[in-house]
N, C-alpha and C positions, 0 to 999 in steps of 0.2 A: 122125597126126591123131587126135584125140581127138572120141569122136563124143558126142553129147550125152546125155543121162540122160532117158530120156520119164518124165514125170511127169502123173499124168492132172489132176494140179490146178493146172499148168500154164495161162498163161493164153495164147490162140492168137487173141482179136479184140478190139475193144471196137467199137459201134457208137453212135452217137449220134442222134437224131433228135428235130425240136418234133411235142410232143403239146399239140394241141388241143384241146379238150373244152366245149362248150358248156353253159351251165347256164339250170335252168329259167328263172330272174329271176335280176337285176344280186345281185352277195353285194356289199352296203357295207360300210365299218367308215368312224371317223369320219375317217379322211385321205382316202378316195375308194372308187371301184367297181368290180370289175370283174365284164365282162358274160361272159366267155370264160375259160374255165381253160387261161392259159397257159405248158404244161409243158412238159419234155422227158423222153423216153424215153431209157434207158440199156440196152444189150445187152452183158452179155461173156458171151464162148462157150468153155469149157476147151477143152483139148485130148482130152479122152474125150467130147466132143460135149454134154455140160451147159449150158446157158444157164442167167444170171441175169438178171435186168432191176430197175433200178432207177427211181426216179422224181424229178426237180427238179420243186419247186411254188413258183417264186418268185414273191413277191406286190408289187408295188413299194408300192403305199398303206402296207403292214407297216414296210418298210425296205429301200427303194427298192430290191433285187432285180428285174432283171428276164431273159422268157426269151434275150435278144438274149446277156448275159451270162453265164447259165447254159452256154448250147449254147456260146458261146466257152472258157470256162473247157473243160469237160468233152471239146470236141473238142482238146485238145492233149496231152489225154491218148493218145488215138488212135498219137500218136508213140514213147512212151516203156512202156506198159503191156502190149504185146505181146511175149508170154514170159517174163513173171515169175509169178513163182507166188503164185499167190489164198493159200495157206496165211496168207502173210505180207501178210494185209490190212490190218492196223492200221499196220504198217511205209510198206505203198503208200498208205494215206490221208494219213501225216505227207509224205511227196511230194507227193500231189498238190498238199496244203494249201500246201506250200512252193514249189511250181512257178507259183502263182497262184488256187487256190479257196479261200485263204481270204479272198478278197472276195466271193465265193457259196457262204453257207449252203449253199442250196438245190443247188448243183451238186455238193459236200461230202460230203452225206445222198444224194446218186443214184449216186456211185461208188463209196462205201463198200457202201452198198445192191446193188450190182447183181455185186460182187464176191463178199459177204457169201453171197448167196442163190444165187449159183452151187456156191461153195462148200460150202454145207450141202444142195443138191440132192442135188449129188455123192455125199455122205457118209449121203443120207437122216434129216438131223437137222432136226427145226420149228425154227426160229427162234424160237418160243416155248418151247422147252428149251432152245435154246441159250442165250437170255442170263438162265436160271435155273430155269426149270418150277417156279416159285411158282402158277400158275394159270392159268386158260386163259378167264376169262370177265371183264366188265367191264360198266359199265352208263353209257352215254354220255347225253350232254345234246344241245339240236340251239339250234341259232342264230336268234334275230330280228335279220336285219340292220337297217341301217337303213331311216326312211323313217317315214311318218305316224303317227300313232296311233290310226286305223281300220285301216292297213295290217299292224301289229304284233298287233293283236288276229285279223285272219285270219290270221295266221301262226303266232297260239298256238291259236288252235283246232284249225287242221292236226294240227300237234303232238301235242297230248293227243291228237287222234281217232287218231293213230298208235300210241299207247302210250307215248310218249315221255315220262316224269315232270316231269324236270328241262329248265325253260329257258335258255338263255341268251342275254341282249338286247347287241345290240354300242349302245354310249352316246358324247355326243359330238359335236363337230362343232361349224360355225357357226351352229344355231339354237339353242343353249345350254340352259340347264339346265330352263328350264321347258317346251320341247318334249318333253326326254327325260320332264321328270315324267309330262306328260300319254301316253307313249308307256307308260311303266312303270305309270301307274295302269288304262291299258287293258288291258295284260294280266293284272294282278293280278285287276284284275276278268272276264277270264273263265275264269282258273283260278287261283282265292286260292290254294291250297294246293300247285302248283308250288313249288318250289326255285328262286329267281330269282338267278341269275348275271348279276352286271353289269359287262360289259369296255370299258374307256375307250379302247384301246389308245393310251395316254399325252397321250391329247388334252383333259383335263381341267385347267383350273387349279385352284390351291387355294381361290380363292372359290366358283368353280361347283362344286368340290366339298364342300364347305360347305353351298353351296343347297340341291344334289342331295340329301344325307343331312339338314340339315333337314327338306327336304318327303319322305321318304321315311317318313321316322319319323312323322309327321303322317299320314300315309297308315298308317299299321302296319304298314308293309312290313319286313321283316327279311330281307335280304335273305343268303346262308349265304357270299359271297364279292364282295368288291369286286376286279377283277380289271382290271390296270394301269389306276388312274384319271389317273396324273399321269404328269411327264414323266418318262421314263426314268434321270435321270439325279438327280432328286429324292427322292433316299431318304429324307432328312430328313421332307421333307412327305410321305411315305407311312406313316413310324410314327407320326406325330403323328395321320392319317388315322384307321389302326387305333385309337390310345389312344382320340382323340376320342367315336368312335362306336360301342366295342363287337366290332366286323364283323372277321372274316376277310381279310388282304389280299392277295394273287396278284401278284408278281411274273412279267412275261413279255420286256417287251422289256426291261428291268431286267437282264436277267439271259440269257447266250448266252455263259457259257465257268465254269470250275469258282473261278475268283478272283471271279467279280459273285458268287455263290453265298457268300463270304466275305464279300465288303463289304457284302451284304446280312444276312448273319446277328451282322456287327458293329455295324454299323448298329441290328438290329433292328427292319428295315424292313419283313418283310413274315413273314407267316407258312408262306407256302403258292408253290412255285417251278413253274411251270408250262415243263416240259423239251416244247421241240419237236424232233422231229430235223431238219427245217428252216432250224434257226437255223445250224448248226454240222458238223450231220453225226452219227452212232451213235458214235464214241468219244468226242466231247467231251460228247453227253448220257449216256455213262456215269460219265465224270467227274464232273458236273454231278448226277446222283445217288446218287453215295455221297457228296462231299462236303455236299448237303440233308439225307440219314438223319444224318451225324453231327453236323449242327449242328442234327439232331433238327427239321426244317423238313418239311412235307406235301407229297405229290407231285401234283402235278397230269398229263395227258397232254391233248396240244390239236396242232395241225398249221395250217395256211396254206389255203389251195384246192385239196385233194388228193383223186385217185382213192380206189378201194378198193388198190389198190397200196401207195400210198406210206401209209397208212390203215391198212392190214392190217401194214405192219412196225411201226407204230406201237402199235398193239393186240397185236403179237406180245411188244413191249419191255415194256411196262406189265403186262401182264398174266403174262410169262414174270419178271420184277424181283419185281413183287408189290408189297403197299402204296402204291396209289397210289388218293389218295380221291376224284379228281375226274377224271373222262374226257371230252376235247370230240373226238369222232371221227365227227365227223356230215358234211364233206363232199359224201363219193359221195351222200347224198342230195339232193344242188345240182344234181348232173349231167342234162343230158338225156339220156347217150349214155355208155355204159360201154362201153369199148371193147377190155376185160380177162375173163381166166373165173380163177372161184377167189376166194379171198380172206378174209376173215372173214364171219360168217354173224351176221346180226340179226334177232332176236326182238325186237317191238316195242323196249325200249330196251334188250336184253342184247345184247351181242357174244360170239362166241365164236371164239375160233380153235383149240379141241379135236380140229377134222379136218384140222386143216393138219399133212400128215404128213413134208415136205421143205422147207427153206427158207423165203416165204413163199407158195409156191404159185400166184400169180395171175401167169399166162400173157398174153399177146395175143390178141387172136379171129382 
């Protein structure tokens, strides 16, 4: 009998658990709201006693992901992932993905994740070297969700009073284009000189977006990204979008594996690809960014309803990749209740992940 070969990157558990997390106010976009951040926690523990933890932030208003899902997908893993070796993560994600996660993004991105960061604990490697040490700092944007246009104007003054430059308004919904004017002209007016990012998340048609960029222009708004205004599936009307008006355009739900990344740059549909790890998981948003660099397209970095967890791997990628011109990492700012230590560190709107010296560092309390 042949005994076995200890290997300390070995993998000896997987744990699964819903994370909770309340946020200050409801975060809208224009399909719906939610009042609770509902996640799940991922634990795998080596065999030389390393933990990694990852994080699912499924969003169903995004696409219809939810955590009911998640925690199914990721607890079956529970069966099959005990004693294989972390080494070979990218090998165990094309399983899982084939076992049943790739109907959950989000469950995709917490087992790659939780494997990834145990792994590089291990080894004492950042996660920001690992997927390149182009840099370690970024300058993120923070979100007007939805809701009035007295309520958007308290919500940019917040903002600036934080240091925070760049805004971004989520746009959209059933009160149509001339609510959002009046929500976008209230902000504009309490801080003209803001960077105004406007995200549809594909809830826009092409006449409301017509209107929208009419009265924007009338307004003198210039706005530095129009980001997913139409339906996802609408590339056509999203270059004609860009031709029409000048503006910068952001694929997001557009685009969630390295082939939409081609049909959009044959197309010619958008300029700028905003990679979530959310959508898909960390190898297919590696894909997903080198095939945007060579069809010479801008990188965006954005996420769902996420901790500083799942926040901080995301700041790790972007910032360890390099070139990525737009950052929406603002999140953990939603939360009432952080219920993690570690993670990336903000200076009114810089990120840093320069002291994350293993993995991504952010623990459990």
């Amino acid at each position: 009998m042949t005994a076995t070969r200890y290997s300390p990157s070995r993998i000896r558990s997987i744990e699964v658990e819903p994370l909770d997390i309340p946020l200050f106010a409801p975060f809208g976009i224009s399909s719906g709201v939610q009042v609770t951040a509902k996640n799940v926690l991922v634990t795998v523990e080596l065999t030389d006693g390393t933990r990694g933890y990852g994080e699912a932030a499924p969003f169903a208003a995004y696409n219809g992901e939810t955590q009911a899902g998640a925690l199914h997908a990721l607890r079956q893993a529970c069966d099959w992932l005990p004693g294989r070796n972390a080494r070979a993560w990218r090998a165990l994600a094309g399983e899982f993905r084939k076992r049943g996660g790739k109907n959950c993004g989000a469950a995709q991105c917490a087992f790659e994740t939780a494997i990834l960061d145990a792994l590089k604990r291990s080894e004492r490697v950042p996660l920001w070297r690992y997927f390149g040490g182009a840099g370690t700092r970024l300058e993120t944007d923070m979100t007007v969700t939805t809701g009035s246009p007295a309520e958007a104007a308290v919500a940019a003054r917040a903002i600036i009073k934080s240091g925070i430059r760049a805004i971004k308004m989520k746009i959209g919904g059933p009160r149509g284009p001339a609510h959002d004017l009046a929500r976008i002209a209230a902000v504009h007016e309490v801080s003209p000189e803001s960077p105004l990012i406007l995200d549809g998340n594909a809830a826009i048609s092409r006449a409301e977006a017509r209107e929208l960029a009419s009265g924007m222009k009338k307004l003198r708004i210039v706005p530095p990204l129009l980001e997913q205004w139409l339906a996802k599936h609408d590339l056509d009307g999203m270059r004609a979008l860009g031709e029409e008006t000048g503006w910068l355009v952001a694929a997001d739900e557009s685009c969630c594996s390295a082939s939409d990344v081609q049909r959009i740059a044959r197309k010619r549909a958008a300029q700028v690809i905003n990679i979530k790890l959310m959508k898909a998981g960390i190898v297919t948003a590696l894909e997903v960014a080198l095939v945007a660099r060579t069809n010479r397209l801008c990188l965006m970095i954005g996420g769902n309803i996420e901790s500083i967890l799942a926040m901080t791997v995301s700041a790790c990628f972007a910032a360890g990749l390099g070139g990525f011109r737009f950052a929406d990492l603002d999140t953990p700012l939603f939360m009432a209740e952080n219920p993690f230590r570690g993670g990336y560190k903000l200076d009114r709107a810089r990120i840093s992940v320069a002291r994350i010296t293993a993995g991504h560092s952010v623990t459990p309390r």
